[in-house]
SEDO-612385 format. One record per residue: y, z, x of N, C-alpha, C, CB in turn; residue in one letter. Coordinates in steps of 0.2 Angstrom, whole numbers. Each point is the difference from the previous one (the first is absolute). Glycine has a CB too. Layout:
ATOM:Y:Z:X:Y:Z:X:Y:Z:X:Y:Z:X:a
...
***
This chain:
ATOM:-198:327:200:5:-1:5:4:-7:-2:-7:5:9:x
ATOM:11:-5:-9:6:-6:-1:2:-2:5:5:3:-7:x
ATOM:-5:-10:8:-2:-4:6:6:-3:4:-10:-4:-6:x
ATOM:13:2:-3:7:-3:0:5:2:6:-2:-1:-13:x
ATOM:5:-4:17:4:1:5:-3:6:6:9:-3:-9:x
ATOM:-16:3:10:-3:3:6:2:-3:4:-9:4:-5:x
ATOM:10:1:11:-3:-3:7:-8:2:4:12:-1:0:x
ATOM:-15:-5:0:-5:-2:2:-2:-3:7:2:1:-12:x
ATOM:-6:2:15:-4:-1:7:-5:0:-3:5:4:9:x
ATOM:-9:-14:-4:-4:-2:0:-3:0:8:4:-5:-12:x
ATOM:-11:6:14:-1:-4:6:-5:-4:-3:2:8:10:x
ATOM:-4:-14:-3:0:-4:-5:-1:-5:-5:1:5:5:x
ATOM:7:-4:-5:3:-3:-8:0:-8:-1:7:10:0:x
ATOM:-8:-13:7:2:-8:-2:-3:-6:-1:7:4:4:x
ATOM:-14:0:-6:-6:-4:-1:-4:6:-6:-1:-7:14:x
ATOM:-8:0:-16:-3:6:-1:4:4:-8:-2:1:15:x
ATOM:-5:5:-15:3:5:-4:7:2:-1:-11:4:3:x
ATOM:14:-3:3:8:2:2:4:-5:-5:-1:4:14:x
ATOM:0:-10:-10:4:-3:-3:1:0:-9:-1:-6:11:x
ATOM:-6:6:-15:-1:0:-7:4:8:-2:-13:-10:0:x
ATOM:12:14:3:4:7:1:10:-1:-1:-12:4:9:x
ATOM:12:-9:-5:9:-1:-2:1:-3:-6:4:-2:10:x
ATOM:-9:-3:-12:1:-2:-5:1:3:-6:-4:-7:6:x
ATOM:-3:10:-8:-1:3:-3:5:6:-1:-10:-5:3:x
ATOM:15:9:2:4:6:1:7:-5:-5:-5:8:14:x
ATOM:3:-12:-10:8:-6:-2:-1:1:-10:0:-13:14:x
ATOM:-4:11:-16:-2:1:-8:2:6:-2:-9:-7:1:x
ATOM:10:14:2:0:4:-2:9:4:1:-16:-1:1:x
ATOM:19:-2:3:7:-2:2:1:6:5:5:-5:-12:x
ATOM:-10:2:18:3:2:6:3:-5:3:-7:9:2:x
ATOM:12:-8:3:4:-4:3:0:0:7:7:2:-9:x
ATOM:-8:4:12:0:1:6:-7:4:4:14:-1:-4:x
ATOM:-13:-5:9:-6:-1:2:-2:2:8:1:-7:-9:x
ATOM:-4:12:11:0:-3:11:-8:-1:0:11:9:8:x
ATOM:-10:-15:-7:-8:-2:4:-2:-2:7:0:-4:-10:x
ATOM:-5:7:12:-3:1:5:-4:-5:2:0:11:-2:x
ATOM:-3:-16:7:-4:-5:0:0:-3:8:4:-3:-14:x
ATOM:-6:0:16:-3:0:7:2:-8:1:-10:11:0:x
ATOM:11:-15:-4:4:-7:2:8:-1:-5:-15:-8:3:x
ATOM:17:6:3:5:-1:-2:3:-7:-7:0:6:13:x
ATOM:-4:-10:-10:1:-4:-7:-2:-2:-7:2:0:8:x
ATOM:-6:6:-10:-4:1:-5:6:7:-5:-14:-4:8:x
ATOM:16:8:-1:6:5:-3:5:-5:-2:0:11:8:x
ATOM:1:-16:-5:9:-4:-3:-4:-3:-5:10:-4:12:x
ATOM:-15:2:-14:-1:-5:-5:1:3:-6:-7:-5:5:x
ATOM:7:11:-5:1:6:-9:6:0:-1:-7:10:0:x
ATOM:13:-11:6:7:-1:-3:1:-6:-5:3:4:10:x
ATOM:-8:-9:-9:1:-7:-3:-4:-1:-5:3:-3:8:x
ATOM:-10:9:-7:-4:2:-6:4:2:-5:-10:4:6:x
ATOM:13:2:-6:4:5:-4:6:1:1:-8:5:1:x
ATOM:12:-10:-3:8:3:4:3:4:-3:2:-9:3:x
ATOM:-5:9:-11:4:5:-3:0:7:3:-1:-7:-10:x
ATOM:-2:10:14:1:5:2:2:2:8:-7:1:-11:x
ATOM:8:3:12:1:4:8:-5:2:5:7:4:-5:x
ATOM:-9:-8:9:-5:2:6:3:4:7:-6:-12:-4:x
ATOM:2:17:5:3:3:7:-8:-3:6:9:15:-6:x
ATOM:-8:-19:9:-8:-5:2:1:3:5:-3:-13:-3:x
ATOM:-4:15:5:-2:4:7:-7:-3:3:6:11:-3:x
ATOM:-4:-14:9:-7:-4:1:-1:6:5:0:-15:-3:x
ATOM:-5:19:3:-5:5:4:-8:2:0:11:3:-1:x
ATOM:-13:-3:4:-8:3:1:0:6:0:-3:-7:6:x
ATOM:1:9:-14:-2:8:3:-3:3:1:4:2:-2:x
ATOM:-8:-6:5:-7:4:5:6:4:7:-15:-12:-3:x
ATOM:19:8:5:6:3:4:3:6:-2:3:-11:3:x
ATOM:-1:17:1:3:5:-5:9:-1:2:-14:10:1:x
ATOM:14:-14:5:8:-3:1:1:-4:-7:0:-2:15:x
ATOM:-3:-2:-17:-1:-5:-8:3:3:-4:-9:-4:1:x
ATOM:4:10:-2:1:6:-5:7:2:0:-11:5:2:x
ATOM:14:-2:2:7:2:1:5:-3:-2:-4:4:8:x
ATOM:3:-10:-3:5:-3:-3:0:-3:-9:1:-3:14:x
ATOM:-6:0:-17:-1:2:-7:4:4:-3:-10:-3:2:x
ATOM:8:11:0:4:5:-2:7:-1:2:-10:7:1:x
ATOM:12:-10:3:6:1:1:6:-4:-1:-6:5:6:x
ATOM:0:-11:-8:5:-6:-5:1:2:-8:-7:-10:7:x
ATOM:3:13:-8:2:2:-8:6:7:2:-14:-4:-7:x
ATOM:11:9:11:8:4:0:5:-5:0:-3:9:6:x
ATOM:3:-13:-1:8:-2:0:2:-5:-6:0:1:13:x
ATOM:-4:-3:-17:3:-2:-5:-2:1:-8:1:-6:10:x
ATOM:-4:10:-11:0:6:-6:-1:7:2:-5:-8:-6:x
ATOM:6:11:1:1:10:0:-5:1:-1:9:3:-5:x
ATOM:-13:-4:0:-8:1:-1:-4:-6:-1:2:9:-4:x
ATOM:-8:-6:2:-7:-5:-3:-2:0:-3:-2:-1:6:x
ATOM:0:-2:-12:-2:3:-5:-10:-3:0:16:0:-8:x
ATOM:-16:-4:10:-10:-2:0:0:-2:5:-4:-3:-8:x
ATOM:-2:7:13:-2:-4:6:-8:-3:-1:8:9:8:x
ATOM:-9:-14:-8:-6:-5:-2:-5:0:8:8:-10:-12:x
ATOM:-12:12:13:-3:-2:6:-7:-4:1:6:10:1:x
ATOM:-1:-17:-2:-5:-4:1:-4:-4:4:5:2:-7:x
ATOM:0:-3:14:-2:-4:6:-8:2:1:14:2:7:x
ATOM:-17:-6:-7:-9:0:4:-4:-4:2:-1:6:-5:x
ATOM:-3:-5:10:-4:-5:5:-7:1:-3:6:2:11:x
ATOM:-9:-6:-10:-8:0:0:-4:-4:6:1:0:-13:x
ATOM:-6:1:15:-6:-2:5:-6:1:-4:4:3:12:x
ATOM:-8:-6:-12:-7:2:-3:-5:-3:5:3:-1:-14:x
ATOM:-6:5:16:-7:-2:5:-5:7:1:8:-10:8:x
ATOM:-13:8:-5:-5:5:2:5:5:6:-14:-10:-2:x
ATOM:14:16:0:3:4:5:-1:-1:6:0:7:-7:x
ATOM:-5:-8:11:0:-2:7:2:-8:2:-10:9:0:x
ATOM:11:-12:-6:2:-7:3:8:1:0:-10:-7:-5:x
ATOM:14:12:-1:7:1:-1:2:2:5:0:1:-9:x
ATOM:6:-5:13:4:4:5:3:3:1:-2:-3:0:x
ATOM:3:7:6:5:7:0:5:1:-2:-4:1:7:x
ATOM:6:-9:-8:7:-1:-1:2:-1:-7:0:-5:10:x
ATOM:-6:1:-15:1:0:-6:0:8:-2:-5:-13:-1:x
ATOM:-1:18:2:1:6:-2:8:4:-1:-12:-2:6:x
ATOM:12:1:3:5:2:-1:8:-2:-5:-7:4:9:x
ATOM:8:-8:-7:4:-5:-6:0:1:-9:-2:-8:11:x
ATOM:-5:9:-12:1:0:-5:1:11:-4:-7:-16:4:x
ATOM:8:18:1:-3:7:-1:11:1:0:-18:4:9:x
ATOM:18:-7:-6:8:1:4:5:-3:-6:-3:-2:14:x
ATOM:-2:-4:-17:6:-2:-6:-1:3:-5:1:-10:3:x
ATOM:-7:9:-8:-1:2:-7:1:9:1:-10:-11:-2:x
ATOM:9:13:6:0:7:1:6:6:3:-12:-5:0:x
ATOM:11:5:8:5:3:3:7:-3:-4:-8:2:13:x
ATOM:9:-8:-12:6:-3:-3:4:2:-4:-4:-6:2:x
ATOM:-2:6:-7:2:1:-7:2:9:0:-8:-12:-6:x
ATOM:3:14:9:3:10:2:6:1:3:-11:3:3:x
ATOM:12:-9:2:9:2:2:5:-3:-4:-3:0:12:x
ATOM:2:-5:-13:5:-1:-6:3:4:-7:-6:-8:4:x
ATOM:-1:9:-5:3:6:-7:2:7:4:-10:-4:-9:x
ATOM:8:6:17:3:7:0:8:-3:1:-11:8:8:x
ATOM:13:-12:-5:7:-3:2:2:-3:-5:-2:-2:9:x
ATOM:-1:2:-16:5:-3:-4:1:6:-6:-4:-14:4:x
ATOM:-2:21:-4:4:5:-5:6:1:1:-8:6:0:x
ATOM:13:-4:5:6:3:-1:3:-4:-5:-1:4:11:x
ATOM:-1:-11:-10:4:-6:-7:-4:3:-5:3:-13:5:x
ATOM:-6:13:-8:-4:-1:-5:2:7:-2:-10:-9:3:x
ATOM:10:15:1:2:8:-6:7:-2:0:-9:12:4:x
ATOM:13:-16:-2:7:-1:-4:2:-2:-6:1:0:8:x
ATOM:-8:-5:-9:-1:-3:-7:-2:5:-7:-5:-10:9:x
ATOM:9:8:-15:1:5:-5:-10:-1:-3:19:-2:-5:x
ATOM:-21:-3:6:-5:-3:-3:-4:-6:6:7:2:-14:x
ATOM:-10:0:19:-4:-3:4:-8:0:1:10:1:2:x
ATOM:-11:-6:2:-9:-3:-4:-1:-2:9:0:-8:-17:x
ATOM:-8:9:18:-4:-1:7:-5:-3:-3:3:10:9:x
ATOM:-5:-19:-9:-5:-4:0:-6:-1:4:8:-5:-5:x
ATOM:-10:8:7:-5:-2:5:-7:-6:-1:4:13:3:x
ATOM:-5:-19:-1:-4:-6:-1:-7:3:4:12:-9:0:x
ATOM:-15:12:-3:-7:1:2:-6:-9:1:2:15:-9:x
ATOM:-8:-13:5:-2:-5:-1:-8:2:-2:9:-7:7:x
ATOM:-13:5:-10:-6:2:-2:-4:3:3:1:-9:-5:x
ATOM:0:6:11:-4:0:6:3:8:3:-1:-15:2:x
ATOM:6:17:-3:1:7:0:-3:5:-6:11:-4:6:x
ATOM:-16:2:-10:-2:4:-6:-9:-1:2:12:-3:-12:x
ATOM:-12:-3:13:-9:-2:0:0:-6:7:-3:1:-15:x
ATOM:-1:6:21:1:-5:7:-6:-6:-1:4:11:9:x
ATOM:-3:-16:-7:-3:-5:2:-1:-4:8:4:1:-12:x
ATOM:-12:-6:12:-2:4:7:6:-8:3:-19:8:0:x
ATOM:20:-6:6:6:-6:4:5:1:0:-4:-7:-1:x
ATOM:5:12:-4:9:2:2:-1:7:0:9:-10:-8:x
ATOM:-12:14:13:-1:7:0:7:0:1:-12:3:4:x
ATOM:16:-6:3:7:4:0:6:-2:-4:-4:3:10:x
ATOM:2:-8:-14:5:0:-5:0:3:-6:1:-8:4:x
ATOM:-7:9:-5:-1:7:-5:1:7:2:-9:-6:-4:x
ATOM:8:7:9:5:7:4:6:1:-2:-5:-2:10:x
ATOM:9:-6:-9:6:0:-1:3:2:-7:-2:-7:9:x
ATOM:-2:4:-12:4:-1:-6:-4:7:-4:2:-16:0:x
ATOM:-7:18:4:-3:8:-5:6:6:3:-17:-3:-1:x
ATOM:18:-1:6:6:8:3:8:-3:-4:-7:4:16:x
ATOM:7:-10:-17:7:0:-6:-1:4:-7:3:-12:5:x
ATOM:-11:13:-6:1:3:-6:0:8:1:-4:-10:-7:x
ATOM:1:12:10:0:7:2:6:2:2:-10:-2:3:x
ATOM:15:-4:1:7:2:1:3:2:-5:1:-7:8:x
ATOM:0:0:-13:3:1:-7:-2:6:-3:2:-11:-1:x
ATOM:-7:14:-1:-1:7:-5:2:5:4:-10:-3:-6:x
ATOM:10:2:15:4:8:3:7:0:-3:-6:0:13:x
ATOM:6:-7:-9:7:0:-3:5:3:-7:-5:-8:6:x
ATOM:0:5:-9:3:-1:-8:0:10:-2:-8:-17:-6:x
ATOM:2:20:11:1:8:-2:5:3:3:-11:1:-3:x
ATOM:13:-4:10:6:4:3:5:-1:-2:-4:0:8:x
ATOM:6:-6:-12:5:1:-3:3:-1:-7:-2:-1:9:x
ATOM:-4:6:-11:0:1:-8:4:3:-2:-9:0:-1:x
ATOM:15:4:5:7:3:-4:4:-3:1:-2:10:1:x
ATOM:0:-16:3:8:-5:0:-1:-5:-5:3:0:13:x
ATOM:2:-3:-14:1:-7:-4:-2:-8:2:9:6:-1:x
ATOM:-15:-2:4:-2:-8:3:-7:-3:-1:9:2:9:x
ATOM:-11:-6:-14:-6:-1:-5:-5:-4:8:6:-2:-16:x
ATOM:-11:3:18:-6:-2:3:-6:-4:-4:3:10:8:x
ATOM:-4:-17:-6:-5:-2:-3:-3:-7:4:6:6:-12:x
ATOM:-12:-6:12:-4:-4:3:-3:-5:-5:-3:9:10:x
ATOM:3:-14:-7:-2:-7:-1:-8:-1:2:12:-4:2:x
ATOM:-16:-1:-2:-6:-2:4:-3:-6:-6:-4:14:7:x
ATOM:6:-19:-4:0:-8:-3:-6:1:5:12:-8:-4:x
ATOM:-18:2:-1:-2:-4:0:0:-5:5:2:5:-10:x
ATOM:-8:-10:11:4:-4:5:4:-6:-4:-9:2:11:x
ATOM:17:-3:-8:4:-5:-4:1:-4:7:7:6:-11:x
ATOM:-6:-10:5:2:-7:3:8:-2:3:-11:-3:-9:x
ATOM:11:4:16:3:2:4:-2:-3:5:3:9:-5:x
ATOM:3:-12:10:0:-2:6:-6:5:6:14:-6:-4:x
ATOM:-13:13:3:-5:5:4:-8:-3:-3:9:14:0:x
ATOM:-9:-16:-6:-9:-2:0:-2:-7:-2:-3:11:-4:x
ATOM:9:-15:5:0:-6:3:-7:-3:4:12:3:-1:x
ATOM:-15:1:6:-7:-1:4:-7:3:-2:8:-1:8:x
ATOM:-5:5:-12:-6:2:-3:-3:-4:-5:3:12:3:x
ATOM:-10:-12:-6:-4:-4:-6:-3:6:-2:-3:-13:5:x
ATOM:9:12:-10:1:4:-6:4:-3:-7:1:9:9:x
ATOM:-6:-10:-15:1:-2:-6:4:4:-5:-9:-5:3:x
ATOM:14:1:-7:2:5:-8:5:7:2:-14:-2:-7:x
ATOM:15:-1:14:7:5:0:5:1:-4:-1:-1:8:x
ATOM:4:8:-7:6:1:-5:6:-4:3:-4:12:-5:x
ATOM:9:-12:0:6:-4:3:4:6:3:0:-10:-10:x
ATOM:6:6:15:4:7:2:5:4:-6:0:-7:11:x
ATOM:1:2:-14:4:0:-6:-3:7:-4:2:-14:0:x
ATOM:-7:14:-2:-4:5:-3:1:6:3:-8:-8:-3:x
ATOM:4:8:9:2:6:4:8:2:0:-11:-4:7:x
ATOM:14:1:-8:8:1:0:2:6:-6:2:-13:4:x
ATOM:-4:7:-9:-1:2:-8:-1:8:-2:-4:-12:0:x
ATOM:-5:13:3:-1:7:-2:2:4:4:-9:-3:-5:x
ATOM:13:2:12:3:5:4:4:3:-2:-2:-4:5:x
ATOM:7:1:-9:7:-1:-5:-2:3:-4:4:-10:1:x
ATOM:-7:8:-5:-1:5:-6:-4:7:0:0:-11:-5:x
ATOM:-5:11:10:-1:7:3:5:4:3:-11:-4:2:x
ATOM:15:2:2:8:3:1:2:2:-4:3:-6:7:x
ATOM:-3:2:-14:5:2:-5:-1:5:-5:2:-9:2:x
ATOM:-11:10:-2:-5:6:-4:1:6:4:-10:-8:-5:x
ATOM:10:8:13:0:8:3:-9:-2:1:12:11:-7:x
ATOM:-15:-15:9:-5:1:0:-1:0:8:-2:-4:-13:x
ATOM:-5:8:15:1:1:7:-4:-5:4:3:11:-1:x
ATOM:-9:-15:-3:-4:-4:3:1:-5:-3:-8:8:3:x
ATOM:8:-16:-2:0:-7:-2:-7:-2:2:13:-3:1:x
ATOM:-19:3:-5:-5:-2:3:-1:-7:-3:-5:12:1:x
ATOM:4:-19:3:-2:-5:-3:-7:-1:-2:10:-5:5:x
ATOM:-12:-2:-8:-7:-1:1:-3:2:-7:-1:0:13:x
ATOM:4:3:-18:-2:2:-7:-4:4:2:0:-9:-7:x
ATOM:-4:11:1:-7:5:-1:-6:0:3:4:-1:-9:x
ATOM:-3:-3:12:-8:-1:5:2:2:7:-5:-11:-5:x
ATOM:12:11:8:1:3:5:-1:7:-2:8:-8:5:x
ATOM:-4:11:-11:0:9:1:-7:-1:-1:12:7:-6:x
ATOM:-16:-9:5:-6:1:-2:-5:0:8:3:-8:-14:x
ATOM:-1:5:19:-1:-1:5:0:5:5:4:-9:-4:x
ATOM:4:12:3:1:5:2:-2:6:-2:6:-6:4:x
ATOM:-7:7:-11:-4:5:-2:-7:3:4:6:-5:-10:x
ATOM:-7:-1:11:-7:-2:2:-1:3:8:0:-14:-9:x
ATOM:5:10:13:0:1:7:2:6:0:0:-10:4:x
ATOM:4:14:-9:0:7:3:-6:2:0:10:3:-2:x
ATOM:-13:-2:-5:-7:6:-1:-4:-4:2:2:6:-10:x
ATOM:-4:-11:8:-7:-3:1:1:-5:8:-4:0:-16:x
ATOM:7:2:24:1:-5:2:-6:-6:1:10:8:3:x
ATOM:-17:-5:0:-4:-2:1:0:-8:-5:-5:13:5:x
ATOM:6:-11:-10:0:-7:-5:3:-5:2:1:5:-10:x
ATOM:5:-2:15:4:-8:0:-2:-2:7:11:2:-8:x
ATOM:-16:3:13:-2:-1:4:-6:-7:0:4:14:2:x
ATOM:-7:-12:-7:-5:-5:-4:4:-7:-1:-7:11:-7:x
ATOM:11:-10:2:4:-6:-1:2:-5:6:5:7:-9:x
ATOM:-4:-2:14:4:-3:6:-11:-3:3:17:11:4:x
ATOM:-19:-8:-3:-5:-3:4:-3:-8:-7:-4:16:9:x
ATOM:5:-17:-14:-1:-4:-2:5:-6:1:-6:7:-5:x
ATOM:10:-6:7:6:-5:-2:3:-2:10:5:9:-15:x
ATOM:-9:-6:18:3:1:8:3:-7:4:-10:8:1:x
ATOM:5:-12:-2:0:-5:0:7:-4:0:-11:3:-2:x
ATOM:12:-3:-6:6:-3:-3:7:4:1:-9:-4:-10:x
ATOM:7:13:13:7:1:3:0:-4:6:2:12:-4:x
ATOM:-6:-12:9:0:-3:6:3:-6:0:-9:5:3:x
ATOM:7:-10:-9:5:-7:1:5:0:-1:-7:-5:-4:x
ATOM:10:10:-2:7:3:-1:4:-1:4:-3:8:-6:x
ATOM:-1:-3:9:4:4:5:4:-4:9:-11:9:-9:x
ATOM:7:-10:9:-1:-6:7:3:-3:4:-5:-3:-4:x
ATOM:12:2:-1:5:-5:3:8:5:-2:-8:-14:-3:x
ATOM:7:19:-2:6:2:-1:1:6:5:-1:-5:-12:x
ATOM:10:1:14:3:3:5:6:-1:-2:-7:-2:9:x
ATOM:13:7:-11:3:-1:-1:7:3:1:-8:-5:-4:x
ATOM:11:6:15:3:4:3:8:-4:0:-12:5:7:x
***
């Protein structure tokens, strides 16, 4: 794919992973940009981050499916098509499922997930106008290898990859490359509360997104050789990582404890 002069949808975008995503696009000579983000003044700050290029800023929630729409409908009215849609917007809670509440569940089921499903149905009609178009979806490890305290954020992010591969087969006669991400945890305002060491940078995660966009490749797995090694593991042998987890319980629990990040 050739990047050069894409237009590109981020949710999101103005923090975080997202933001190292413009950057990163900006290097490769995209120019134009609509980003999706939920405060307002974190969207106006990329104008003065990045001037050199074109922003369409949409501050929305799309866990909202009114959100959703209008999104979709800010890019009709000011581009013909789309050429990458990055879905990156996402929540996290981490607690013992009876302590999590009904609200974090749902919230978090509504953003990482439903959201990101209406978005992409609302935003094909752009994208098959596109001669050469791309669907990013931002999984996360934790969609590959669940772990105990974020059962439903692992829901979430295991039905973004399930999403992406339906996806990526329904529309295997069209022009439009499908490919999932699943970082690591980086170091990013979302795990800011958690006590977690040797994160990856956003930057990084940017990087191999980019360059896996640019191979056709369909998965971006971070975390080197000991992740696939991991997930090798937790498919066939899961009991093993059942073991891992009952040694280590403890030290998820402390991890885990405080990170909230709605």
């Amino acid at each position: 794919m050739e990047l050069k002069d894409k237009k590109v949808l981020i949710t999101g975008g103005s923090a975080g992973i997202g933001k190292a995503l413009v950057k990163e696009l900006i290097t490769h000579g995209v120019k134009d940009f609509a980003i999706v983000g939920r405060t307002k003044e974190k969207l106006e700050q990329l104008k003065k981050d990045f001037p050199e290029v074109n922003f369409i800023l949409v501050s929305a929630d799309i866990s909202k499916l009114e959100d959703v729409e209008h999104v979709v409908s800010e890019i009709n009215s000011n581009w013909e098509h789309l050429d990458l849609l990055i879905n990156n917007a996402g929540v996290v809670s981490a607690s013992p499922i009876q302590k999590l509440s009904d609200q974090d569940i749902i919230d978090q089921i509504n953003v990482n997930l439903t959201g990101l499903i209406l978005l992409t149905k609302k935003s094909l009609p752009l994208l098959l106008k596109s001669k050469d178009a791309g669907i990013i979806n931002i999984s996360s490890g934790l969609g590959y290898i669940a772990k105990p305290f974020y059962s439903v954020y692992a829901a979430t992010k295991s039905g973004v990859k399930h999403f992406s591969e339906a996806m990526r087969r329904e529309l295997i006669f069209e022009n439009i490359h499908v490919m999932t991400v699943y970082p690591t945890a980086t170091d990013t305002e979302m795990m800011k509360n958690a006590d977690v060491d040797n994160m990856d940078s956003p930057e990084l995660v940017a990087e191999k997104s980019i360059d896996g966009l640019l191979n056709k490749e369909i998965n971006v797995i971070l975390g080197g050789k000991q992740r696939l090694k991991d997930i090798d593991t937790n498919f066939n042998q899961p009991l093993k990582i059942d073991e891992s987890v009952k040694e280590n319980y403890e030290s998820y629990k402390k991890r885990t404890k405080s990170h909230r990040a709605m």
